[in-house]
KEGU-91776 format. One record per residue (C-alpha): residue number from 1; residue in one letter; x, y, z. Coordinates in Angstrom, 1 decimal, padded with zeros to 4 digits. Layout:
N
SITE | NUM | A | X | Y | Z
...
***
This chain:
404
SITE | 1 | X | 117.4 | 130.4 | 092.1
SITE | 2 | X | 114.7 | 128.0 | 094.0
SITE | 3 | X | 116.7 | 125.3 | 095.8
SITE | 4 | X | 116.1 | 122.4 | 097.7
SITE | 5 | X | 117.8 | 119.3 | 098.7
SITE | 6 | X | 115.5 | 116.0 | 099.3
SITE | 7 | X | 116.2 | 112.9 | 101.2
SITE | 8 | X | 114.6 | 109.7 | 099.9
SITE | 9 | X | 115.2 | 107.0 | 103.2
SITE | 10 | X | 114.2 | 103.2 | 102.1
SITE | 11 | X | 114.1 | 102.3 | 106.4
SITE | 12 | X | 114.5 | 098.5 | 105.9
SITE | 13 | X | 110.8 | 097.9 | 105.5
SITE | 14 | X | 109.1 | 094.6 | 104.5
SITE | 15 | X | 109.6 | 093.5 | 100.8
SITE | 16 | X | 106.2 | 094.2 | 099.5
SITE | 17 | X | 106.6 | 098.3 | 100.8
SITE | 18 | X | 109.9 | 098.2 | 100.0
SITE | 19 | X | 109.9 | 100.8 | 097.5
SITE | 20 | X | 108.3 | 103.5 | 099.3
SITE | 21 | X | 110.7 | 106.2 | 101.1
SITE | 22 | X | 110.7 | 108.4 | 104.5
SITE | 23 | X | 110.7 | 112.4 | 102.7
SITE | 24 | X | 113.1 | 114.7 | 103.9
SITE | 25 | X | 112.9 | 117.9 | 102.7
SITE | 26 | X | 115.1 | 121.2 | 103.3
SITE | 27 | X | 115.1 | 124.1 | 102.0
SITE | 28 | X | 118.1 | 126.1 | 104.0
SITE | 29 | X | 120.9 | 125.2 | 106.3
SITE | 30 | X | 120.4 | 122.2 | 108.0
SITE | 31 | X | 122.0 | 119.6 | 110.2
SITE | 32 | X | 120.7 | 115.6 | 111.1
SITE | 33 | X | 122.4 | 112.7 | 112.6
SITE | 34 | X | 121.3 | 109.4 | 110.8
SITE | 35 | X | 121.2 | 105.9 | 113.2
SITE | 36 | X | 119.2 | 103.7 | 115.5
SITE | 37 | X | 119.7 | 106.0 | 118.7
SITE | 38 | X | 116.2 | 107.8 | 120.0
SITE | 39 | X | 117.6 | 111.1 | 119.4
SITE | 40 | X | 118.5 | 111.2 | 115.9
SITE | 41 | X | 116.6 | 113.1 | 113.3
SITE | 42 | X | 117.0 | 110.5 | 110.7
SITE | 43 | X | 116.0 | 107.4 | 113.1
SITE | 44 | X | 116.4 | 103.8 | 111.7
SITE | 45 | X | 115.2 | 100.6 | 112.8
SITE | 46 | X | 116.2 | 099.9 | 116.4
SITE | 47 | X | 116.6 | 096.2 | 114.6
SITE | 48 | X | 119.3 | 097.0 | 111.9
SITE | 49 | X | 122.2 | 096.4 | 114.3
SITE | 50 | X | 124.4 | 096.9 | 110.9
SITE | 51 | X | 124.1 | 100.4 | 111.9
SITE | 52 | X | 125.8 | 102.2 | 114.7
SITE | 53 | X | 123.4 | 104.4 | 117.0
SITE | 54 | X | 125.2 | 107.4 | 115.8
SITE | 55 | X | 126.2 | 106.7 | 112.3
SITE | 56 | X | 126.4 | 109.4 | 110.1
SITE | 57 | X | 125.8 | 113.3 | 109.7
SITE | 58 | X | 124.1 | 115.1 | 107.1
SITE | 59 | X | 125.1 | 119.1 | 106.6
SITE | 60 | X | 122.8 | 121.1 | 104.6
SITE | 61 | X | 124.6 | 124.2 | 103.2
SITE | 62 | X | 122.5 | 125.4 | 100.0
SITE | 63 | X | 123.6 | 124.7 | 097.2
SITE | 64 | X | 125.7 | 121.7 | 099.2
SITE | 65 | X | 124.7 | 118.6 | 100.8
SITE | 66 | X | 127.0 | 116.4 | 102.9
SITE | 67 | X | 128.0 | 113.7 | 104.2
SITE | 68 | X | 130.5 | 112.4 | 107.0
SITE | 69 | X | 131.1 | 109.3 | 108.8
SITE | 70 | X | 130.9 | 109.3 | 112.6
SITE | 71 | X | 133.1 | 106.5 | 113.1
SITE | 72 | X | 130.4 | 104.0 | 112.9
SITE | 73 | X | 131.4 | 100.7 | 112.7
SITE | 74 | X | 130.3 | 099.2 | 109.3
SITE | 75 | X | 131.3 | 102.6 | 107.5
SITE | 76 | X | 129.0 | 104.8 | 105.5
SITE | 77 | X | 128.9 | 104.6 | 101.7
SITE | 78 | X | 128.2 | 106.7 | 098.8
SITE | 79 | X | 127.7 | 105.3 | 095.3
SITE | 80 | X | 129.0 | 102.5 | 096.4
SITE | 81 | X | 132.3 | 103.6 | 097.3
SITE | 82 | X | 133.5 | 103.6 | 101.7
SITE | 83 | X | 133.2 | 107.4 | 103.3
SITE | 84 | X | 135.3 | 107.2 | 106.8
SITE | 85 | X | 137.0 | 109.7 | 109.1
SITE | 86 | X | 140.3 | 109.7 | 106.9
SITE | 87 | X | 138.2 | 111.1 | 104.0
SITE | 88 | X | 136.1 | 113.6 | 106.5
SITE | 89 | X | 133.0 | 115.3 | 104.2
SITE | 90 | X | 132.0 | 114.2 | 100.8
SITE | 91 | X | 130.2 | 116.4 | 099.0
SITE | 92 | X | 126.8 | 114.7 | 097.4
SITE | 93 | X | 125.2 | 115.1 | 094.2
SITE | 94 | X | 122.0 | 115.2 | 092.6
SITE | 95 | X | 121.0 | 110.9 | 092.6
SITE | 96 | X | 124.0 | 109.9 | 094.5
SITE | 97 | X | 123.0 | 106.9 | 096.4
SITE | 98 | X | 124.4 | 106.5 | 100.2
SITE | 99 | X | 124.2 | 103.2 | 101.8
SITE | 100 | X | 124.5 | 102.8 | 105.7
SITE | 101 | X | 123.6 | 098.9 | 106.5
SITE | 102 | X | 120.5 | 097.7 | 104.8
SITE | 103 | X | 119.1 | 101.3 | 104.5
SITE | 104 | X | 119.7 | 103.4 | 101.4
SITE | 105 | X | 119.4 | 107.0 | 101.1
SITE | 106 | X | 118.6 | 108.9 | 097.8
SITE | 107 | X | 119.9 | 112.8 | 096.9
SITE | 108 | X | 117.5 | 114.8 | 094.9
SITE | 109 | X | 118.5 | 118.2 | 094.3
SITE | 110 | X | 116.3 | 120.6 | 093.0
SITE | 111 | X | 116.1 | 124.0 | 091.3
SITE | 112 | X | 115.1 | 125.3 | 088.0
SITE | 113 | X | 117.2 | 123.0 | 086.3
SITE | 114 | X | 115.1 | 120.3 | 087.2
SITE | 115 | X | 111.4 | 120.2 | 086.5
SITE | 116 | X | 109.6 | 117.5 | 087.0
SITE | 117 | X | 109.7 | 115.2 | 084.0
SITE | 118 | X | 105.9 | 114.1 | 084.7
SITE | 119 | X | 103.0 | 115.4 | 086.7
SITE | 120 | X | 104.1 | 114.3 | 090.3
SITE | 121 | X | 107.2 | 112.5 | 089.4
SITE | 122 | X | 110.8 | 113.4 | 090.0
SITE | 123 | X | 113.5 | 112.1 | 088.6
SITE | 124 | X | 116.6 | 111.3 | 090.8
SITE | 125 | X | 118.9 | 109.5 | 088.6
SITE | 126 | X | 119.1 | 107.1 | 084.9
SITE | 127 | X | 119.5 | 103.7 | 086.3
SITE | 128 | X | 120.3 | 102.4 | 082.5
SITE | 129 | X | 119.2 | 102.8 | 078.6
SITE | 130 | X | 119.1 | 100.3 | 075.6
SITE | 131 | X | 117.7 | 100.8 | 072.1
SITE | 132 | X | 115.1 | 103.7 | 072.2
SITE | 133 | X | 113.9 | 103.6 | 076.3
SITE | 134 | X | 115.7 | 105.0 | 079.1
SITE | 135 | X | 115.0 | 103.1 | 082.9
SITE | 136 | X | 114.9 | 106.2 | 085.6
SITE | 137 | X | 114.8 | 105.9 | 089.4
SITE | 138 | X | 112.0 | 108.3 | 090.4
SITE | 139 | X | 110.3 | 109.5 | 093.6
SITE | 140 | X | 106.2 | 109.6 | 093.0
SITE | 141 | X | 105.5 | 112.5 | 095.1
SITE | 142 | X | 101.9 | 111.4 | 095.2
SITE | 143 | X | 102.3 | 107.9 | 096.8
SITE | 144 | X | 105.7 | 109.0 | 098.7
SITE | 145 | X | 107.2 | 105.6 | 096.7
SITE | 146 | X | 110.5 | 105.3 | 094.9
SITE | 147 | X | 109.8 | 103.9 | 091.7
SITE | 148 | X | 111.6 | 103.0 | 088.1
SITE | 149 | X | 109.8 | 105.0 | 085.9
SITE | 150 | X | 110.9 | 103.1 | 082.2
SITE | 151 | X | 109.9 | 105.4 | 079.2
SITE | 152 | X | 110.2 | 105.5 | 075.5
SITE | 153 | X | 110.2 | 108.8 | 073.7
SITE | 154 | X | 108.2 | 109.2 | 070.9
SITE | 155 | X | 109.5 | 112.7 | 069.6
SITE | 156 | X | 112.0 | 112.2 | 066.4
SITE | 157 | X | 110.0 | 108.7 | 064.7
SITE | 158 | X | 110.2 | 105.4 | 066.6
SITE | 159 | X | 110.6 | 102.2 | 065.1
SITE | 160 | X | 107.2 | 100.9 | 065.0
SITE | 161 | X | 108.7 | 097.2 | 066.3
SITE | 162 | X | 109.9 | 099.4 | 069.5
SITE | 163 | X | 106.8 | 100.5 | 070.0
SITE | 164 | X | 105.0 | 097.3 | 069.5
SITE | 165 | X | 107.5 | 096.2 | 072.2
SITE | 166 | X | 107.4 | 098.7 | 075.0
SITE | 167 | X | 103.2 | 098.4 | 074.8
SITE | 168 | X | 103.8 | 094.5 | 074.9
SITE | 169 | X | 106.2 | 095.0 | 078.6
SITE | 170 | X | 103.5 | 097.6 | 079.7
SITE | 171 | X | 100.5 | 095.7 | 079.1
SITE | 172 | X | 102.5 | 092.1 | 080.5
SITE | 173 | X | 104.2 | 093.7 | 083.1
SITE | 174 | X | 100.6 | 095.1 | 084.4
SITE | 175 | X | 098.4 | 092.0 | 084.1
SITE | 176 | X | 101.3 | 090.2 | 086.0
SITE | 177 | X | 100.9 | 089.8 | 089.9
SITE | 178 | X | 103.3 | 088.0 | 091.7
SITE | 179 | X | 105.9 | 088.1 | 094.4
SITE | 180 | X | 108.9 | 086.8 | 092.1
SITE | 181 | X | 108.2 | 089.6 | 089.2
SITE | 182 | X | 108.2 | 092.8 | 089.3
SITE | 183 | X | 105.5 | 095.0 | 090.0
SITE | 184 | X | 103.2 | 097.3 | 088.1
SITE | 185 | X | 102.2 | 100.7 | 089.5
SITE | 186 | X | 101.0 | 102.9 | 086.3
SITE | 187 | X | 101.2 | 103.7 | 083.0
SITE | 188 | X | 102.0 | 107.1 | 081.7
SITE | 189 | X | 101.4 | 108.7 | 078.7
SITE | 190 | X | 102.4 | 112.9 | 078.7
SITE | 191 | X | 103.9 | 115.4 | 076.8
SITE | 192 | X | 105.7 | 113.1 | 074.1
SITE | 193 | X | 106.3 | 110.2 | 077.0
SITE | 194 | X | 105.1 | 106.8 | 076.7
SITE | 195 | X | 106.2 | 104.7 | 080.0
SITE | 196 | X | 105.0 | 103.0 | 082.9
SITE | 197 | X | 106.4 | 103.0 | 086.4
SITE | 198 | X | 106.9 | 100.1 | 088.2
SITE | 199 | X | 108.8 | 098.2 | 091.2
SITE | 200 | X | 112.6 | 099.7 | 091.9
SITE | 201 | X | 114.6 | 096.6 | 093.2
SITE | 202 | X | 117.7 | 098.5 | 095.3
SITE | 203 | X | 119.9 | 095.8 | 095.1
SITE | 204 | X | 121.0 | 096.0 | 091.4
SITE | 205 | X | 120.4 | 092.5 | 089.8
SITE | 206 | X | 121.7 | 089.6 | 089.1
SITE | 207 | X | 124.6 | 090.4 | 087.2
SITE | 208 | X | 125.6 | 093.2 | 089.5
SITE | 209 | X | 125.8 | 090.8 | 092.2
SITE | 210 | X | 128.1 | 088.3 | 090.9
SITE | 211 | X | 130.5 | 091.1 | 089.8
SITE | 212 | X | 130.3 | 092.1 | 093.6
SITE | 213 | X | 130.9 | 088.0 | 094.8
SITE | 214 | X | 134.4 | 088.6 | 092.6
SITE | 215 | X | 132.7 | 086.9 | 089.4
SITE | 216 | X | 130.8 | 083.5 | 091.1
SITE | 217 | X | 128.4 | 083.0 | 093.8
SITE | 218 | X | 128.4 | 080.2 | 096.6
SITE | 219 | X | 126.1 | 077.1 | 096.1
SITE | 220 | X | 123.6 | 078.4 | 099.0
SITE | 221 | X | 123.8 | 081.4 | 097.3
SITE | 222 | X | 122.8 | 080.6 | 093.9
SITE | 223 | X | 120.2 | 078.0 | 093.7
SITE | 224 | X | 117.7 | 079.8 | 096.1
SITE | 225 | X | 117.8 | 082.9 | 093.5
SITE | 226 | X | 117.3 | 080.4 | 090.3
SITE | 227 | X | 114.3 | 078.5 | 092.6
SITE | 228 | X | 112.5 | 082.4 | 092.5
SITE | 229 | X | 113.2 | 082.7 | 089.1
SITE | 230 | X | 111.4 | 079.6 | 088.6
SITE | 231 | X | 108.4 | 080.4 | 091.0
SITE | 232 | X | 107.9 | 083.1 | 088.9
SITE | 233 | X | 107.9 | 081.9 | 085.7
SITE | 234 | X | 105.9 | 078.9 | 087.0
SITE | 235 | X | 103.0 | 081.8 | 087.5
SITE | 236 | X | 103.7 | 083.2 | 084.3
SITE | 237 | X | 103.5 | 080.5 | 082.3
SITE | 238 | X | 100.1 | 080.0 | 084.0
SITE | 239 | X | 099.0 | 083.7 | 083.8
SITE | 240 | X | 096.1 | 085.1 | 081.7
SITE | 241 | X | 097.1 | 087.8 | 079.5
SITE | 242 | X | 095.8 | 090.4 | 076.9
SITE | 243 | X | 096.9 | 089.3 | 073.0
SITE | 244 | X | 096.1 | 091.9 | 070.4
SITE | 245 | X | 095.8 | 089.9 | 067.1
SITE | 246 | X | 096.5 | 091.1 | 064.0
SITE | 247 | X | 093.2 | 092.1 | 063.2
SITE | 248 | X | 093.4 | 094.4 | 065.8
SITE | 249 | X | 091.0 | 093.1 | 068.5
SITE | 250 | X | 092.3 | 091.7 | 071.9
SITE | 251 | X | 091.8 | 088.5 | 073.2
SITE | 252 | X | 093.0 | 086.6 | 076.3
SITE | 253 | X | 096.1 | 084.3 | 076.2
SITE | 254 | X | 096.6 | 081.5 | 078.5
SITE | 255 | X | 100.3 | 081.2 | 079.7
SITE | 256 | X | 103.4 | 083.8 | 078.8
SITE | 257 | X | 107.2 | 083.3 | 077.9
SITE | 258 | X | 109.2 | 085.4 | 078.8
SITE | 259 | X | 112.2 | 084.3 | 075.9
SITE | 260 | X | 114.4 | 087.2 | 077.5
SITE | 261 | X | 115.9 | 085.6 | 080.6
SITE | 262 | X | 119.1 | 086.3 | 081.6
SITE | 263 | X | 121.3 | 087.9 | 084.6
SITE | 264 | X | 120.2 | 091.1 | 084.0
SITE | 265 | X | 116.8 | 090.9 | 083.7
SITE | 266 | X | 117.0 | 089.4 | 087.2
SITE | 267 | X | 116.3 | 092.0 | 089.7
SITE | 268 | X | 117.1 | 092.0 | 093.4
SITE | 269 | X | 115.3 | 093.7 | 096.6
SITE | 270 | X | 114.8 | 092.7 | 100.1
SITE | 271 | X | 118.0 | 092.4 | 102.1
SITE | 272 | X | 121.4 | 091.7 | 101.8
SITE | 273 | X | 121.0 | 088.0 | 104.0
SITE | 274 | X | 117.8 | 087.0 | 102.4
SITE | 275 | X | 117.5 | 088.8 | 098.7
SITE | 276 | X | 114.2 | 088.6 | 096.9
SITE | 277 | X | 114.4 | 088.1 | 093.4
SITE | 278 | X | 112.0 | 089.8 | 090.3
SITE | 279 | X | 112.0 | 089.1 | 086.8
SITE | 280 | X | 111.8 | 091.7 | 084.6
SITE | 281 | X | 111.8 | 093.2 | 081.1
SITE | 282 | X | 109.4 | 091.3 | 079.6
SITE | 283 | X | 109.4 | 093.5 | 075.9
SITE | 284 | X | 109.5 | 089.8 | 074.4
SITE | 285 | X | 107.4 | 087.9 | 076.3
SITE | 286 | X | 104.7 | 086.3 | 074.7
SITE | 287 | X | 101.3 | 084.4 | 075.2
SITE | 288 | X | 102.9 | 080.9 | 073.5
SITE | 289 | X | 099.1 | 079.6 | 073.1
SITE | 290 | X | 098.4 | 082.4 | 070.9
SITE | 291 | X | 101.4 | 082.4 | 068.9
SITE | 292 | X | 101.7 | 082.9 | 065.0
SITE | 293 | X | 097.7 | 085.0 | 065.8
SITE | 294 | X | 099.4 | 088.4 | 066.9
SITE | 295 | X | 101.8 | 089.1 | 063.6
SITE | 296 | X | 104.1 | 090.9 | 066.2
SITE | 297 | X | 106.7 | 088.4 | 065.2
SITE | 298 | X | 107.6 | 087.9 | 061.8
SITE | 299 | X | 109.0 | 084.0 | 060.7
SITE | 300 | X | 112.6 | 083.9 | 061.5
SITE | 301 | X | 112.8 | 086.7 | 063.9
SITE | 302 | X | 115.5 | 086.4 | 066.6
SITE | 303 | X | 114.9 | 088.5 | 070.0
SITE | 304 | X | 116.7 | 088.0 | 073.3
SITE | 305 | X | 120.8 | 087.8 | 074.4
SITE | 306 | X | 122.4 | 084.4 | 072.9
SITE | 307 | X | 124.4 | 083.5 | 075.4
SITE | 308 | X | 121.3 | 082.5 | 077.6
SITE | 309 | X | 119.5 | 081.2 | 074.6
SITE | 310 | X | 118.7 | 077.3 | 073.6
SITE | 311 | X | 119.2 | 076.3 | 070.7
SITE | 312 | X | 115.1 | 075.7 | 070.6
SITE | 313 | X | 114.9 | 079.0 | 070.8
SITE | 314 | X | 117.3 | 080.5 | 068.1
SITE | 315 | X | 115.0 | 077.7 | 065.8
SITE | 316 | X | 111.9 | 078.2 | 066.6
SITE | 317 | X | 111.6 | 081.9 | 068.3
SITE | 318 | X | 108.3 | 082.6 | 066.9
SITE | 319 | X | 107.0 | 079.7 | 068.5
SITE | 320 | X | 109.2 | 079.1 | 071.6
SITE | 321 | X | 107.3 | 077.6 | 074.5
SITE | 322 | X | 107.7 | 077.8 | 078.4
SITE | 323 | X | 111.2 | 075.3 | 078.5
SITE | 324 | X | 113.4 | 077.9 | 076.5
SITE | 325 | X | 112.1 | 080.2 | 080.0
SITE | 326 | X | 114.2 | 076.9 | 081.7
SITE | 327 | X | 117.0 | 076.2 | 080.2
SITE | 328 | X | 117.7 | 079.9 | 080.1
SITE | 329 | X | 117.1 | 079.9 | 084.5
SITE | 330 | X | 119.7 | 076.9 | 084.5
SITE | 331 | X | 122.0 | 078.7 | 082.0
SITE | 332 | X | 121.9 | 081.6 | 084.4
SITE | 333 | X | 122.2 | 079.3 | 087.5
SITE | 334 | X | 125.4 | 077.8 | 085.6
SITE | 335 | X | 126.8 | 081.5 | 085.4
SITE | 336 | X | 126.1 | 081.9 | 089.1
SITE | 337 | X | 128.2 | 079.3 | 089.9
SITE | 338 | X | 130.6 | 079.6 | 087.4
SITE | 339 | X | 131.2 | 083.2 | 085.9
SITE | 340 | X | 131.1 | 081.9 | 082.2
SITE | 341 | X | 128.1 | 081.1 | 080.1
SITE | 342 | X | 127.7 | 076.9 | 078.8
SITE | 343 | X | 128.8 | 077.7 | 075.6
SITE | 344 | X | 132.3 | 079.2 | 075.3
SITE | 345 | X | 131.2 | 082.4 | 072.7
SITE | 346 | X | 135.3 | 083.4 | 071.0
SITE | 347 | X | 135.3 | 087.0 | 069.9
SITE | 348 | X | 135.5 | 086.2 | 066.4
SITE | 349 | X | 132.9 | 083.5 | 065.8
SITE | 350 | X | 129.2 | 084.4 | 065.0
SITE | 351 | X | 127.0 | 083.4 | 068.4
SITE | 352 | X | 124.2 | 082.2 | 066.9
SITE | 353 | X | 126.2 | 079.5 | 065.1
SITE | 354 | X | 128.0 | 078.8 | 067.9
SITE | 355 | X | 124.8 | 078.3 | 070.1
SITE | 356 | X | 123.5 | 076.0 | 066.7
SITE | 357 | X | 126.7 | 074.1 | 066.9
SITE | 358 | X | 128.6 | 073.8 | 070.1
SITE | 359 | X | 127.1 | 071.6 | 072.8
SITE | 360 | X | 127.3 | 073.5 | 076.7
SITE | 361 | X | 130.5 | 072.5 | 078.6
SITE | 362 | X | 129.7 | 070.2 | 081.8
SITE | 363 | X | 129.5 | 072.4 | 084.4
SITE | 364 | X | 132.2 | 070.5 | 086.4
SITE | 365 | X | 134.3 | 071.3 | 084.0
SITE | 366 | X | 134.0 | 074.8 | 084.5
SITE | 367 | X | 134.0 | 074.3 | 088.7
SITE | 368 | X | 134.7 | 070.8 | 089.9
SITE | 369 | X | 133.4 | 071.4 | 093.4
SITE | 370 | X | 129.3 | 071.4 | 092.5
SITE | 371 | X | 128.1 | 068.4 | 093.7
SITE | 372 | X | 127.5 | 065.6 | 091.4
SITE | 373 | X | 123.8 | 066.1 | 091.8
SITE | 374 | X | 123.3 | 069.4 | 091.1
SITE | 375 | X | 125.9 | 068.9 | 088.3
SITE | 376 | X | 123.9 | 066.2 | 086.9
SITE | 377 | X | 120.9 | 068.2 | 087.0
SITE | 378 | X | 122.4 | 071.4 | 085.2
SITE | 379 | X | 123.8 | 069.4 | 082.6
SITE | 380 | X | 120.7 | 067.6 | 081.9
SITE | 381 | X | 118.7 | 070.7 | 081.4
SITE | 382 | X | 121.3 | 072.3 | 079.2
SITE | 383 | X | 121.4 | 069.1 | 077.0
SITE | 384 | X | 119.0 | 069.7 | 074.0
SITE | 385 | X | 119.4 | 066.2 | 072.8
SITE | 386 | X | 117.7 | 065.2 | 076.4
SITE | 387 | X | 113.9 | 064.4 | 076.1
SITE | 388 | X | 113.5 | 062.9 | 079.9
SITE | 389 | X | 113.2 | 067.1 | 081.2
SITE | 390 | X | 111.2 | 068.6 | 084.1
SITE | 391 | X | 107.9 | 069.5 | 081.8
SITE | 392 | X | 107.5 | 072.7 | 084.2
SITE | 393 | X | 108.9 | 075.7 | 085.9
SITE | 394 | X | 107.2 | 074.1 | 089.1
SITE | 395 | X | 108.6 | 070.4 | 088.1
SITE | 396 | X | 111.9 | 071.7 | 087.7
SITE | 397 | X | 111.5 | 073.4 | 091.3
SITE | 398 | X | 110.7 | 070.4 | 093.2
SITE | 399 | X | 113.5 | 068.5 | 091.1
SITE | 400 | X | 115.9 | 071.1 | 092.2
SITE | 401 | X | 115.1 | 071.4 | 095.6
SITE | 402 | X | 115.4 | 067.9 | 096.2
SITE | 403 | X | 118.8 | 068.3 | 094.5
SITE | 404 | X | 120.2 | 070.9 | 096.6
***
């Protein structure tokens, strides 16, 4: 059986290339020290002091690829999990991630097992699924980059709502250009496939990363992420984009909401000391001056996760404009800091009411060191009653930065 192993190395380039990967490729036994030191076959940045000179060893024995720890001093990882000399080799898999410093290294095996799902693109592993799409990490042969390649199947009858969905985040997602969201590299349409590829962030997002921090972030931690999230929406609600009205022809929409804003859908790259953060997902964004003219959303429709929701927003969804994108960047600043949601949401009790209902809990309450400030701040964005708001993305920056 054909058989090779293939190392995707992400060497701690600059943000904007910080998708694209160093090949190597083997096809027999094989042996290669990874670490800053002249002599190494995998060399790294001579800058990443994070990583020994000598740090690791990779042992090609086909069908087998491993990995041991030289008894560098930060450790080695694999799939997130420490490899050191107690432990000697661990065998790796097809899409195993290993992590030495700021540089991560991605296993693709292949053999007959694994074609390439698309001209020119290989699949190393499913980085997560929800309703009828599936989000892949994938190396494009073509441009040498590593890439999420986000797809939606069309074999077996979609829901024509999904549909009308996945071509909305395609055709957003492409006509968006800015450091703070994520970016569009091509759309695909083969063999029963309907995607796009775009932007991999490494670092996991949002939500991944408080779990990591044990469940809260610190202060100087938090509010620089929630001021990108806001420079990026401060774009977006600025940007020109394609509307297809319900006549069928296209026009051009002035400003997008994104209505989807949460943890999740808050995507990290760059490194571990300054992270860079991309919004994502935007399958319900819409162009808020056109609204009601595309009949893409029926009266009384309800997209988006609750718990980051206003209560503007569960009302009026068809028609929600650029603040719901706000309070839903301080409800996610409040989690940051906090590890719980404004509204307390009990297992038994139907969200949507309780979001309808229930005013957020003062953040102090939740974490009594914030300073009164900031406090003040966050609980005067997440208080619906409160008229006297930051009328912008880019307001609410400036008002936050002063803040901090």
């Amino acid at each position: 059986m054909p058989w090779s192993a293939v190392l995707l190395v992400s060497n701690g380039r600059s943000d904007e290339e910080a998708d694209f990967a160093d090949v190597y490729a083997f096809t027999g036994r094989a042996s290669c020290v990874l670490g800053r030191a002249r002599e190494c076959e995998i060399r790294l940045a001579p800058g990443q002091l994070e990583v020994s000179r000598r740090h690791c060893l990779i042992v090609v024995r086909p069908p087998h690829v491993v990995v041991r720890d030289l008894g560098s001093r930060n450790g080695t990882y694999v799939n997130g999990k420490l490899v050191d000399e107690a432990r000697g080799e661990w065998k790796l898999q097809h899409g195993d991630e290993v992590r030495v410093g700021s540089t991560v290294m991605h296993v693709v095996v292949r053999t007959d097992d694994l074609p390439e799902r698309l001209p020119g693109i290989w699949l190393v592993r499913e980085l997560g699924r929800g309703g009828q799409g599936v989000v892949h990490l994938a190396h494009d042969t073509d441009s040498g980059r590593l890439v999420a390649l986000k797809e939606l199947t069309l074999h077996g009858g979609i829901d024509p709502a999904a549909r009308e969905a996945f071509s909305r985040e395609l055709e957003c997602t492409q006509a968006l250009r800015h450091p703070n969201i994520v970016r569009f590299h091509g759309s695909v349409t083969h063999a029963g496939v309907l995607g796009f590829t775009c932007e991999y962030c490494p670092r996991g997002n949002v939500a991944d990363l408080v779990l990591r921090h044990g469940g809260r972030l610190a202060i100087d931690e938090a509010v620089p992420l929630a001021l990108q999230a806001l420079k990026g929406l401060a774009y977006a609600h600025q940007a020109e984009v394609p509307v297809r009205l319900a006549n069928g022809r296209t026009t051009m929409g002035h400003g997008l909401v994104h209505r989807d804003i949460k943890p999740q859908n808050l995507l990290l790259t760059g490194s571990s000391r300054q992270p860079v953060l991309k919004i994502a997902d935007f399958g319900l964004a819409k162009a808020f001056d056109q609204a009601g003219l595309s009949g893409q959303t029926p009266s009384g429709a309800l997209g988006g996760s609750v718990a980051f929701m206003s209560r503007r927003q569960v009302i009026n969804y068809k028609y929600a404009r650029p603040d719901v994108d706000l309070w839903a960047v301080m409800a996610c600043l409040y989690w940051m800091l906090t590890g719980r949601t404004p509204r307390d949401f009990p297992p038994d009790a139907d969200p949507v009411a309780v979001v309808l209902r229930e005013p957020p809990v003062p953040v102090r309450e939740r974490r009594s060191s914030i300073p009164g400030r900031l406090a003040d701040l966050m609980d005067e964005m997440l208080d619906e009653a409160n008229e006297a708001l930051p009328a912008s993305a880019s307001e609410l920056s400036r008002t936050l930065e002063e803040m901090w």
